[in-house]
N, CA, C and O atoms as a Tinker XYZ file with bonds, in Angstrom:
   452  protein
     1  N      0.845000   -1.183000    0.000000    73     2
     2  CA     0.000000    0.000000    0.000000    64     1     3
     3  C      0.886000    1.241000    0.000000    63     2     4     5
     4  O      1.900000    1.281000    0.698000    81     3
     5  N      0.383000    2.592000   -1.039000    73     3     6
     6  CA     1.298000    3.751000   -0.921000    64     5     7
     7  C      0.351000    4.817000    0.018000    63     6     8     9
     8  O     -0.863000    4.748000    0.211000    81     7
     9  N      0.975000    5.465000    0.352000    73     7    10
    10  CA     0.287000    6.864000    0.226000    64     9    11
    11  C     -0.050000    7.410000   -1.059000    63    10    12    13
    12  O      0.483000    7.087000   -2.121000    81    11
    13  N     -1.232000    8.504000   -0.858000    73    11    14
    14  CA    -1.297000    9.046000   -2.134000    64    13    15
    15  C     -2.652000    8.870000   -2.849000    63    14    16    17
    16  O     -3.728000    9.374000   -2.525000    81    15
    17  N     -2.367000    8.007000   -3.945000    73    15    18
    18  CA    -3.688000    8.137000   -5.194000    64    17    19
    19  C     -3.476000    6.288000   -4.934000    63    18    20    21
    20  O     -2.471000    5.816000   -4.404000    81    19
    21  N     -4.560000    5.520000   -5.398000    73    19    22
    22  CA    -5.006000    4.163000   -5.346000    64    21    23
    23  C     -4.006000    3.391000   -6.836000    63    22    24    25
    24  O     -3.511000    4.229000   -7.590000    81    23
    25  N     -3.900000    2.749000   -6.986000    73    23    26
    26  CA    -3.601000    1.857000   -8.117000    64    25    27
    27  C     -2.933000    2.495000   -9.246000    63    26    28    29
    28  O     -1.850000    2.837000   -8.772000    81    27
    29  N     -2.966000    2.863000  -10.514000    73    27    30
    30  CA    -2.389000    3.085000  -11.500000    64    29    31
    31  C     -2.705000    4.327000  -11.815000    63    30    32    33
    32  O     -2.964000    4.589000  -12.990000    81    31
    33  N     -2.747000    5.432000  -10.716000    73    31    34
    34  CA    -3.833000    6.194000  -10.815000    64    33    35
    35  C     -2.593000    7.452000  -11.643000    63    34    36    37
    36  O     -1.447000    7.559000  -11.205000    81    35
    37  N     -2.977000    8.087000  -12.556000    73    35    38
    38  CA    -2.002000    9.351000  -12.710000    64    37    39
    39  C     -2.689000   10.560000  -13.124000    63    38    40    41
    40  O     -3.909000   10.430000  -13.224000    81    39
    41  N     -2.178000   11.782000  -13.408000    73    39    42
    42  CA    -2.396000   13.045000  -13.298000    64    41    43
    43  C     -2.226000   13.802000  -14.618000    63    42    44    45
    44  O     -1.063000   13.909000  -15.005000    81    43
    45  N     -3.167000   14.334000  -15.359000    73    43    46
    46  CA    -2.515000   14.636000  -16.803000    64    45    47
    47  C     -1.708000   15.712000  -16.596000    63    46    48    49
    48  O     -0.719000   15.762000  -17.327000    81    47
    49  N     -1.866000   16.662000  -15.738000    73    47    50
    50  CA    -1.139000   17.717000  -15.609000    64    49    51
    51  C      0.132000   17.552000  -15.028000    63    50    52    53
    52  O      0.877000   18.531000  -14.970000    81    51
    53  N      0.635000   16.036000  -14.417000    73    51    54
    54  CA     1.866000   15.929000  -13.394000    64    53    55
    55  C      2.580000   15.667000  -15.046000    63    54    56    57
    56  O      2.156000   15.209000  -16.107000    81    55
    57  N      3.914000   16.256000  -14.545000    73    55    58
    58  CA     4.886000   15.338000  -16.198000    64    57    59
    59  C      6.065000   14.315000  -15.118000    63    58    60    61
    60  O      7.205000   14.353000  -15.580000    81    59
    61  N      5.988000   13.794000  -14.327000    73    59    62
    62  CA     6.177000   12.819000  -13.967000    64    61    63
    63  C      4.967000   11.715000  -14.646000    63    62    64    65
    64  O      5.520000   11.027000  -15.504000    81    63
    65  N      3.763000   11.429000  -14.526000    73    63    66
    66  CA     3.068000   11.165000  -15.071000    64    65    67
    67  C      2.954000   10.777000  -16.566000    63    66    68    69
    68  O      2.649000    9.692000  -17.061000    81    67
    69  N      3.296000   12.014000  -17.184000    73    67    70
    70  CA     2.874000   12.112000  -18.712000    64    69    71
    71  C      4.260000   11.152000  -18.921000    63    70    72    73
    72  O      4.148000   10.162000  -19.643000    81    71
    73  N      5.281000   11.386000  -18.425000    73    71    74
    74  CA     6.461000   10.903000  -19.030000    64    73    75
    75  C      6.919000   11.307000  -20.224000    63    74    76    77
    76  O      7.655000   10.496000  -20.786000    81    75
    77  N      6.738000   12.165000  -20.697000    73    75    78
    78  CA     7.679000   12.433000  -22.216000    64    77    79
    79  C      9.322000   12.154000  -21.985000    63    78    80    81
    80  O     10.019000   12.484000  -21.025000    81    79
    81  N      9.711000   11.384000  -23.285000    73    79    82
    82  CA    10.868000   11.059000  -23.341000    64    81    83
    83  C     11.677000   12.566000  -23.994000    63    82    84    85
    84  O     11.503000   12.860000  -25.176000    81    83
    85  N     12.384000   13.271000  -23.255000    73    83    86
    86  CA    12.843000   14.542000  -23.767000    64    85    87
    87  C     14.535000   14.246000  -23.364000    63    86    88    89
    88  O     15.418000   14.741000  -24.065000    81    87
    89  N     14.928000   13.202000  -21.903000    73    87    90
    90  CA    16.524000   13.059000  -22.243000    64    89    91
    91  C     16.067000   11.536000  -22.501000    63    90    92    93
    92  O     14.980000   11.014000  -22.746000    81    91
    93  N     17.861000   10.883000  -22.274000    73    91    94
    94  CA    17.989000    9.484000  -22.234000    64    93    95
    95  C     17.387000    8.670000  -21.192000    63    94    96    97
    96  O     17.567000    8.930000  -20.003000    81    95
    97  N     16.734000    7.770000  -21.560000    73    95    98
    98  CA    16.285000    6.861000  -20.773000    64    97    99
    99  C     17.238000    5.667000  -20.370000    63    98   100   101
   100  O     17.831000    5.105000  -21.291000    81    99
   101  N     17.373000    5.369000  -19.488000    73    99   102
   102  CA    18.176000    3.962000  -18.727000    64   101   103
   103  C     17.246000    2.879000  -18.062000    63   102   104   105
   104  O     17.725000    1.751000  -17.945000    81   103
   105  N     16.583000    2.998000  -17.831000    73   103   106
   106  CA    15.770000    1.761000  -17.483000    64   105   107
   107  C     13.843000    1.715000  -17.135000    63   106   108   109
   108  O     13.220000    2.454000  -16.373000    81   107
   109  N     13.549000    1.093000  -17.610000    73   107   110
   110  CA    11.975000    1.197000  -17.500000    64   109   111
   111  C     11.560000   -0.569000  -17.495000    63   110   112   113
   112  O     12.040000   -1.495000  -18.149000    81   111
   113  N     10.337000   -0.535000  -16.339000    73   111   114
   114  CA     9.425000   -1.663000  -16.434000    64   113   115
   115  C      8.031000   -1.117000  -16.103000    63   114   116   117
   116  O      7.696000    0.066000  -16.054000    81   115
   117  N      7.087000   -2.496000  -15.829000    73   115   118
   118  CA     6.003000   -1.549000  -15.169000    64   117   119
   119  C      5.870000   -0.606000  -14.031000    63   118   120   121
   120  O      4.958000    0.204000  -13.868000    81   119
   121  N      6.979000   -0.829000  -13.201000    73   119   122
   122  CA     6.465000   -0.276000  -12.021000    64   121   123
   123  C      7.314000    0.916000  -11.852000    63   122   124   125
   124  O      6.948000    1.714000  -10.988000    81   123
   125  N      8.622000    1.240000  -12.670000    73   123   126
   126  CA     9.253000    2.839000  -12.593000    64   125   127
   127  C      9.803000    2.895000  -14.160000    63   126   128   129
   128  O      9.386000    2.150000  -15.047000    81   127
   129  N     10.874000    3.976000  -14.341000    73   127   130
   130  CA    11.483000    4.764000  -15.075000    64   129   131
   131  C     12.716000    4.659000  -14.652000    63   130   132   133
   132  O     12.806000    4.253000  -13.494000    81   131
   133  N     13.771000    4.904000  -15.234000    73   131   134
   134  CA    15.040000    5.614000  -15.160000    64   133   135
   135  C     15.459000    6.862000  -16.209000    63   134   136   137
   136  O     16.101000    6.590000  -17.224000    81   135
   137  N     15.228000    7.665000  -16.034000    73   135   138
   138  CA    16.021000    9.116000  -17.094000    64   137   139
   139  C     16.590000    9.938000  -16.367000    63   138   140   141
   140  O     16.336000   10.136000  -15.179000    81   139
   141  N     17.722000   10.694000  -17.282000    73   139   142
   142  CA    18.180000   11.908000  -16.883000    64   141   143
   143  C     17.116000   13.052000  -16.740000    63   142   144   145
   144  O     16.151000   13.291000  -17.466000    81   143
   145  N     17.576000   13.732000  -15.544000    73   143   146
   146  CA    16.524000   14.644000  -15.118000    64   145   147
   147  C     16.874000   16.000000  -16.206000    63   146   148   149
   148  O     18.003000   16.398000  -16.496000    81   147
   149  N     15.582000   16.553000  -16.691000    73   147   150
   150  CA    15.999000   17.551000  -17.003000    64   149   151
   151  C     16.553000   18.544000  -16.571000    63   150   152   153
   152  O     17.212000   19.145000  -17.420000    81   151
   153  N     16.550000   19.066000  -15.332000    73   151   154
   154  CA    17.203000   19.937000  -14.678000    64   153   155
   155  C     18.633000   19.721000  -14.831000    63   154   156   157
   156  O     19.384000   20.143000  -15.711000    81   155
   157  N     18.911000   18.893000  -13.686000    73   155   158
   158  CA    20.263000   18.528000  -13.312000    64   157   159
   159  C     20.815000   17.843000  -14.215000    63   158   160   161
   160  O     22.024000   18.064000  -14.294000    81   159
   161  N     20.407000   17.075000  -14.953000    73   159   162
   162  CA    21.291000   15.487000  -15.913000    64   161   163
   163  C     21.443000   14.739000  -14.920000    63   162   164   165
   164  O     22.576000   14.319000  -15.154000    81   163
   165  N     21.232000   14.414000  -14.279000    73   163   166
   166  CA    21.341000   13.204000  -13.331000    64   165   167
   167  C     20.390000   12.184000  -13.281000    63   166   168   169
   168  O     19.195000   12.479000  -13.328000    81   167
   169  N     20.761000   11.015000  -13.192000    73   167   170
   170  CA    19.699000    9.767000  -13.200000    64   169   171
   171  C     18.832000    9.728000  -11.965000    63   170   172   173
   172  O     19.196000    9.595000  -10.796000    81   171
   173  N     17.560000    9.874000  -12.475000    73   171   174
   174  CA    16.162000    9.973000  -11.659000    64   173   175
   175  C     15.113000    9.029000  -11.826000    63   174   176   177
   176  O     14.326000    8.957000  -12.770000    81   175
   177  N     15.170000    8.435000  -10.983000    73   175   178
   178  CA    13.970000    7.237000  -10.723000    64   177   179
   179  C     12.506000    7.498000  -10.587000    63   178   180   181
   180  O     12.190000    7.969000   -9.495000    81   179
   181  N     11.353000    7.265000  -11.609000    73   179   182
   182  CA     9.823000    7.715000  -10.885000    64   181   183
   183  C      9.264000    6.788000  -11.046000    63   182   184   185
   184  O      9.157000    6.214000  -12.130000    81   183
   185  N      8.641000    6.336000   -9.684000    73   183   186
   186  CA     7.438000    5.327000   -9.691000    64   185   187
   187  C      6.522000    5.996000  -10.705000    63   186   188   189
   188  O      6.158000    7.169000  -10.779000    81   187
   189  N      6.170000    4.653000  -11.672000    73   187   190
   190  CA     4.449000    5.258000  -12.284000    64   189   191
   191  C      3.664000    5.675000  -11.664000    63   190   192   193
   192  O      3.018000    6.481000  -12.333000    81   191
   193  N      3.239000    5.572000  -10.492000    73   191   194
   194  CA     2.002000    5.751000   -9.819000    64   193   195
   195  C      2.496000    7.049000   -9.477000    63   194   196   197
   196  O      3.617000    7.389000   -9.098000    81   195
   197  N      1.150000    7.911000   -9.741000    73   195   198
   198  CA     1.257000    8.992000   -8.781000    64   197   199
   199  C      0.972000    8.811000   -7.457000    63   198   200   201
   200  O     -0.013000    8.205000   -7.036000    81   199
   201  N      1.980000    9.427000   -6.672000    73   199   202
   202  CA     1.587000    8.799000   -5.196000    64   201   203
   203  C      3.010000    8.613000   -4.188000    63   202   204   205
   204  O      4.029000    8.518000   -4.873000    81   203
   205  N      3.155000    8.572000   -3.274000    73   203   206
   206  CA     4.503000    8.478000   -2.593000    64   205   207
   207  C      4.074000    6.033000   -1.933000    63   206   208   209
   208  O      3.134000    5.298000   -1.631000    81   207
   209  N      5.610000    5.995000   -2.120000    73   207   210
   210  CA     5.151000    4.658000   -1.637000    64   209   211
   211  C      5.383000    4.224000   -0.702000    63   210   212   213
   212  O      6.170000    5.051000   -0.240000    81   211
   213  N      5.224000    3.011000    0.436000    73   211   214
   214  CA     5.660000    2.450000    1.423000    64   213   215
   215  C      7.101000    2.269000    1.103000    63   214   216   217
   216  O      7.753000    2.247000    0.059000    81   215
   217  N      7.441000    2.111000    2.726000    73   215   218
   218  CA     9.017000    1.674000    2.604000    64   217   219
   219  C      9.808000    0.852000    2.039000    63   218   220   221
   220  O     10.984000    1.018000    1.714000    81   219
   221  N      8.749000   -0.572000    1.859000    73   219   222
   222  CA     9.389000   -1.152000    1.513000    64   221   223
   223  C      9.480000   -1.581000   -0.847000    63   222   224   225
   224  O     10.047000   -2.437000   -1.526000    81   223
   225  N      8.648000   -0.490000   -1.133000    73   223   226
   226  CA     8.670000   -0.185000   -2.554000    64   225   227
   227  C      9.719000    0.835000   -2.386000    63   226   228   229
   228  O     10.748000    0.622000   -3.028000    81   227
   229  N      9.689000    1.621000   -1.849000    73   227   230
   230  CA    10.680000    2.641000   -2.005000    64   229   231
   231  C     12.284000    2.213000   -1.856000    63   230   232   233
   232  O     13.127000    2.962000   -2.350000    81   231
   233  N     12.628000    1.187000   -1.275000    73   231   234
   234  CA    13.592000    0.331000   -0.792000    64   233   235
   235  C     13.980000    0.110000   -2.515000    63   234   236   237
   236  O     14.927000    0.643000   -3.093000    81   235
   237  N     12.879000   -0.903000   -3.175000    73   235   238
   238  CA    13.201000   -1.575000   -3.873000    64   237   239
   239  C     13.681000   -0.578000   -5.034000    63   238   240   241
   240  O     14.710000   -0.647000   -5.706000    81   239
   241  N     12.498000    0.505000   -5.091000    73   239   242
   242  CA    12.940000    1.485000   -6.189000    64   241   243
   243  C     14.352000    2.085000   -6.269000    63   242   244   245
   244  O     15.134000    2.329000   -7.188000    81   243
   245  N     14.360000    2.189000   -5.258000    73   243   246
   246  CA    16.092000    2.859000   -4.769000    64   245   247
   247  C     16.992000    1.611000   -5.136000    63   246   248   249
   248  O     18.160000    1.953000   -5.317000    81   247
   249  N     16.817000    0.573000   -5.258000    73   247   250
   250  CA    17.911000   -0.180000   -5.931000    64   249   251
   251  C     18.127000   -0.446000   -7.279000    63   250   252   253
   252  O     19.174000   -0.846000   -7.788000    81   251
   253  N     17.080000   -0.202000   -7.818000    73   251   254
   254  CA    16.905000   -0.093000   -9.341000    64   253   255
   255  C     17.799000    1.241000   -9.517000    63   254   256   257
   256  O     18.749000    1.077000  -10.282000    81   255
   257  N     17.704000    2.248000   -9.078000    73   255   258
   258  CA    18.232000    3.490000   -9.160000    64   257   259
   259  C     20.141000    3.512000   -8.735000    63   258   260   261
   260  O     20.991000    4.104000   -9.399000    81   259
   261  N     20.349000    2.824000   -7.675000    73   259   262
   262  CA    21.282000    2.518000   -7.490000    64   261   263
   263  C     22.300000    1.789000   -8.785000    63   262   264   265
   264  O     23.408000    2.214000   -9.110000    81   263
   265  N     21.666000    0.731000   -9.324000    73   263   266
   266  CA    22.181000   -0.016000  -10.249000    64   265   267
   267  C     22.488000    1.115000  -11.340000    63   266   268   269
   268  O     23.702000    1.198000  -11.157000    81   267
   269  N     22.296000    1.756000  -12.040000    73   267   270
   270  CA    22.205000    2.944000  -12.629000    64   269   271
   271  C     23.044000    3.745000  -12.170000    63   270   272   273
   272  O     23.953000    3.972000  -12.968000    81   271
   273  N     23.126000    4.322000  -11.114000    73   271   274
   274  CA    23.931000    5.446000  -10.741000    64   273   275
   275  C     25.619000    4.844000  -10.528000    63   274   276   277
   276  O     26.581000    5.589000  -10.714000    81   275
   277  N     25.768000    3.388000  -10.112000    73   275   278
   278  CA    27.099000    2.868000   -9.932000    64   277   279
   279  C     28.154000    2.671000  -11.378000    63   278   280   281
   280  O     29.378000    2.635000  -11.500000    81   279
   281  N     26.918000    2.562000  -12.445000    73   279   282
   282  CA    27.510000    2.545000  -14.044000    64   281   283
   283  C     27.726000    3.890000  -14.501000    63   282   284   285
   284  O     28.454000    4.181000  -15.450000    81   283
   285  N     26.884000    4.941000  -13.593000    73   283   286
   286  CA    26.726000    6.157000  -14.245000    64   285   287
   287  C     28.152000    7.107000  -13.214000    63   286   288   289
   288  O     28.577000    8.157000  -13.697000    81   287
   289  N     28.510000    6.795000  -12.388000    73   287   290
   290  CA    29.500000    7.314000  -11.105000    64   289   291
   291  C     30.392000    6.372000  -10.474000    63   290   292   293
   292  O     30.492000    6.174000   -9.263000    81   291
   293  N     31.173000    5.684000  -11.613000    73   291   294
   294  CA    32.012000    4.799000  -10.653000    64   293   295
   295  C     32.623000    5.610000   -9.904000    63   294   296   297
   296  O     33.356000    4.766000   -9.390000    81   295
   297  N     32.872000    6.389000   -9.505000    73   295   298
   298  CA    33.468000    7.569000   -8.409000    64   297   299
   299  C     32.708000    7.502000   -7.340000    63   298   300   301
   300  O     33.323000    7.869000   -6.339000    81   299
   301  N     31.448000    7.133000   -7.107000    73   299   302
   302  CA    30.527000    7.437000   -6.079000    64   301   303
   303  C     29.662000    8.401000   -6.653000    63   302   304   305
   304  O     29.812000    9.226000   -7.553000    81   303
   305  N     28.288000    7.954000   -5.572000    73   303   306
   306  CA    27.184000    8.767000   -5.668000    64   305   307
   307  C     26.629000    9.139000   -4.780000    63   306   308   309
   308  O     27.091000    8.890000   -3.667000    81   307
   309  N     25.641000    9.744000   -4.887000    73   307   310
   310  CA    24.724000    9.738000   -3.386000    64   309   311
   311  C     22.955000    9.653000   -3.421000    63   310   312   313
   312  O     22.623000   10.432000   -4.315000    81   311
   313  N     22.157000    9.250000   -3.028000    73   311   314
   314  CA    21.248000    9.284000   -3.394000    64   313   315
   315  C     19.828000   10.357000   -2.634000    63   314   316   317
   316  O     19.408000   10.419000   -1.479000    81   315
   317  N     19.458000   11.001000   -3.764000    73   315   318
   318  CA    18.826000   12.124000   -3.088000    64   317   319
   319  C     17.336000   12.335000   -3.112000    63   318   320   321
   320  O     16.578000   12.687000   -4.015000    81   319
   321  N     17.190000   12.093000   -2.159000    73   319   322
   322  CA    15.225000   11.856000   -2.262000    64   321   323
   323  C     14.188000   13.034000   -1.842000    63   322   324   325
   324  O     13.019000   12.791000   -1.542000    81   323
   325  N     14.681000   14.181000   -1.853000    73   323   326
   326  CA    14.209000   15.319000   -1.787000    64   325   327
   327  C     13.488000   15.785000   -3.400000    63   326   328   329
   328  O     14.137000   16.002000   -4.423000    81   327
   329  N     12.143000   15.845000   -3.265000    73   327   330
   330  CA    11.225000   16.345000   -3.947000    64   329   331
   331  C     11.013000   17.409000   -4.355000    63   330   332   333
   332  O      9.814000   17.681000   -4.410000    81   331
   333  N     11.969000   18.483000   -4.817000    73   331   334
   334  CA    11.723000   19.705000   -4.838000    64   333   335
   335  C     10.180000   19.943000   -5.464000    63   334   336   337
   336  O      9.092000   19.727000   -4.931000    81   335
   337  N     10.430000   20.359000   -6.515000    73   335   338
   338  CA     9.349000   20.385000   -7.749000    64   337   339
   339  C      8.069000   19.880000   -8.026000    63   338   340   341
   340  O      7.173000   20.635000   -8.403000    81   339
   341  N      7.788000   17.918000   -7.780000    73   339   342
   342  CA     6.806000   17.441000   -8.032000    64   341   343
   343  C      6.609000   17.167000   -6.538000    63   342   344   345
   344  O      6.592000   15.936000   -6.526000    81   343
   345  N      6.473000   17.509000   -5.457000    73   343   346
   346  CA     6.224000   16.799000   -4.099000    64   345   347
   347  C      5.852000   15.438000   -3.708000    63   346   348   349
   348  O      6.329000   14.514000   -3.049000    81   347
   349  N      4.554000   15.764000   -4.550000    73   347   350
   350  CA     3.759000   14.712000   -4.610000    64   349   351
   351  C      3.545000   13.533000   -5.447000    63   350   352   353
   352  O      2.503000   12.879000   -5.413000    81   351
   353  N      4.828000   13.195000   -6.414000    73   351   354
   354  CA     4.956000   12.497000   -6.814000    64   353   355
   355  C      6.155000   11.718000   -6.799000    63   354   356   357
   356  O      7.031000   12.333000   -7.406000    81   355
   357  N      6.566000   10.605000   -6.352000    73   355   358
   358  CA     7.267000   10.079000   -6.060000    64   357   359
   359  C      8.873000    9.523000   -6.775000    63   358   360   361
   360  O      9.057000    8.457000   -7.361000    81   359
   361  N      9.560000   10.254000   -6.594000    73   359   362
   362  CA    10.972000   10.389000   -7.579000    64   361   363
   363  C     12.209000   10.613000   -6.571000    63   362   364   365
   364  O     12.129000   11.074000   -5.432000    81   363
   365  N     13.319000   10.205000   -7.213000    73   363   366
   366  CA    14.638000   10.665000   -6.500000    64   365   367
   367  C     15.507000   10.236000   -7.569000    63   366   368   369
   368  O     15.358000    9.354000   -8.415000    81   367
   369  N     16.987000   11.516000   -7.222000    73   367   370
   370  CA    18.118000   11.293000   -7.730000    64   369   371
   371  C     19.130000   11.183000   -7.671000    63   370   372   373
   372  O     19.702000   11.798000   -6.772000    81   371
   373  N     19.719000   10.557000   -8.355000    73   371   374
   374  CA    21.268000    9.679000   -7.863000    64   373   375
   375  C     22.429000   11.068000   -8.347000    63   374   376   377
   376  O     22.673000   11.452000   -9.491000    81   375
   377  N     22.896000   11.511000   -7.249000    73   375   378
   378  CA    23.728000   12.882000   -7.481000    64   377   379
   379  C     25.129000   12.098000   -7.711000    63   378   380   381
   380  O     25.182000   10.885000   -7.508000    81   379
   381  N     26.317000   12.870000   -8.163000    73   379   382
   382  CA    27.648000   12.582000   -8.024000    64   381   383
   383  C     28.303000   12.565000   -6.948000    63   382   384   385
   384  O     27.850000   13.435000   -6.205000    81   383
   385  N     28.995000   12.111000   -6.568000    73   383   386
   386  CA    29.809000   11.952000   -5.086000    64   385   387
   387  C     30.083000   13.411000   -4.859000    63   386   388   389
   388  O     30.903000   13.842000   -5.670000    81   387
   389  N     29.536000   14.511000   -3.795000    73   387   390
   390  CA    30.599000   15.445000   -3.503000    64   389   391
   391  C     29.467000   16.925000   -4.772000    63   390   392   393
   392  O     29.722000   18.128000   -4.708000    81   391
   393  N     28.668000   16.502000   -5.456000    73   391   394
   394  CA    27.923000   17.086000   -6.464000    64   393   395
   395  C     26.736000   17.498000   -6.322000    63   394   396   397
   396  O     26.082000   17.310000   -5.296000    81   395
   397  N     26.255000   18.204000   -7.499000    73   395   398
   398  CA    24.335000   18.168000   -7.199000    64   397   399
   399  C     23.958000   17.508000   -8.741000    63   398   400   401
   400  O     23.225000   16.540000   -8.942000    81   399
   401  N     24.902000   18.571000  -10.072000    73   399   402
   402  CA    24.011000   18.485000  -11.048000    64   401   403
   403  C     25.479000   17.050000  -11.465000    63   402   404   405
   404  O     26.402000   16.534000  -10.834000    81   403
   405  N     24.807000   16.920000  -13.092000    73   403   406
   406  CA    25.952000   15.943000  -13.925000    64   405   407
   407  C     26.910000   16.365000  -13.879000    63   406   408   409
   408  O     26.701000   17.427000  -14.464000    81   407
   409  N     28.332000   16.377000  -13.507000    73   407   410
   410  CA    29.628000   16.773000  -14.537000    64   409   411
   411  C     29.672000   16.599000  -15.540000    63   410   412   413
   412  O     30.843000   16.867000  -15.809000    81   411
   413  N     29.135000   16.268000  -16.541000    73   411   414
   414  CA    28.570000   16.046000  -18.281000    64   413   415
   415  C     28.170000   17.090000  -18.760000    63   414   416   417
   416  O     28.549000   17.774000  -19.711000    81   415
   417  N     27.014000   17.214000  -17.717000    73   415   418
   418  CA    25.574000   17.785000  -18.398000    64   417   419
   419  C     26.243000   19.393000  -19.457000    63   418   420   421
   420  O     27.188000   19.949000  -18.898000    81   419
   421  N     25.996000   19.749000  -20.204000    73   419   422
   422  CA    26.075000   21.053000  -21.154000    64   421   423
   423  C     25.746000   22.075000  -20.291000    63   422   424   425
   424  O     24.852000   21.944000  -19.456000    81   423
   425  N     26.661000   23.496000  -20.476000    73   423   426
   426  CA    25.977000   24.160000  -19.455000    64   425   427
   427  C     25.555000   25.538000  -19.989000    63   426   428   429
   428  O     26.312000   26.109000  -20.774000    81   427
   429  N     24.574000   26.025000  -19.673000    73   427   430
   430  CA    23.598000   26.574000  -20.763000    64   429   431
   431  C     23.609000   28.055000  -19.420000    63   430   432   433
   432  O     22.585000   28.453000  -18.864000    81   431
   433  N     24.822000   28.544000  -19.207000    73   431   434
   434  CA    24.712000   30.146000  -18.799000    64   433   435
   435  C     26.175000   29.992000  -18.825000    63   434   436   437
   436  O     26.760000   28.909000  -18.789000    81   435
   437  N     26.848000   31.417000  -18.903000    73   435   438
   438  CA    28.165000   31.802000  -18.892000    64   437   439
   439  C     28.175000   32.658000  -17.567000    63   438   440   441
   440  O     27.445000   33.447000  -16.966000    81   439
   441  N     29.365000   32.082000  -17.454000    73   439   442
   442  CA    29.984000   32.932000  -15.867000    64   441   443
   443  C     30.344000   34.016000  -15.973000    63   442   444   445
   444  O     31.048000   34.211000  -16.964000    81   443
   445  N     30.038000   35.380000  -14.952000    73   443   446
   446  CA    30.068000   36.826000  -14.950000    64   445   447
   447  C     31.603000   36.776000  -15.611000    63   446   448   449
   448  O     32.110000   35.697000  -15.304000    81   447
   449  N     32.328000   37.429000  -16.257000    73   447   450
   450  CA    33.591000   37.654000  -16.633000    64   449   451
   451  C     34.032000   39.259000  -15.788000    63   450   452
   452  O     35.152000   39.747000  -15.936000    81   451
């Protein structure tokens, strides 16, 4: 049982929800996602369901996410389950050791000179 919304329930207006594929995807079944977040570039895990889940889904989700982040950071990672944005929908992301966003990611402002 989650908190939240009942069964397969989702939100047209959440884009956790909608899911558009806009970066790379790394892993998907029925029950989550793996993509780079648009914000950060970092690999972000979302349960389908809208809804936050028990501990022990959330356990499991976090290892799916894990598996991902150890290919994506052999350096280390950390895993960050703070919701800014969607609260209420259930997501987290695997940061760089010591980081927030990708060391990859393109960076789209220039520094004051």
């Amino acid at each position: 049982m989650h908190v939240g919304m009942q069964g397969n329930a989702t939100l047209e207006d959440c884009l956790l929800c909608t899911a558009e594929r806009v970066t790379a995807w790394h892993f998907e079944d029925d029950r989550c996602w793996v993509a780079d977040c648009l914000i950060c570039a970092t690999p972000m895990i979302v349960w389908r369901v809208h809804g936050l889940p028990d501990e022990g889904v959330e356990r499991e989700l976090l290892d799916v996410l894990s598996v991902v982040a150890a290919e994506r950071y052999p350096q280390g990672y950390w895993i960050d389950p703070e919701r800014r944005r969607i609260p209420d929908h259930w997501h987290a992301h695997a940061r760089p050791a010591g980081g927030f966003f990708d060391p990859n990611r393109a960076q789209t402002w220039s520094p004051a000179e």
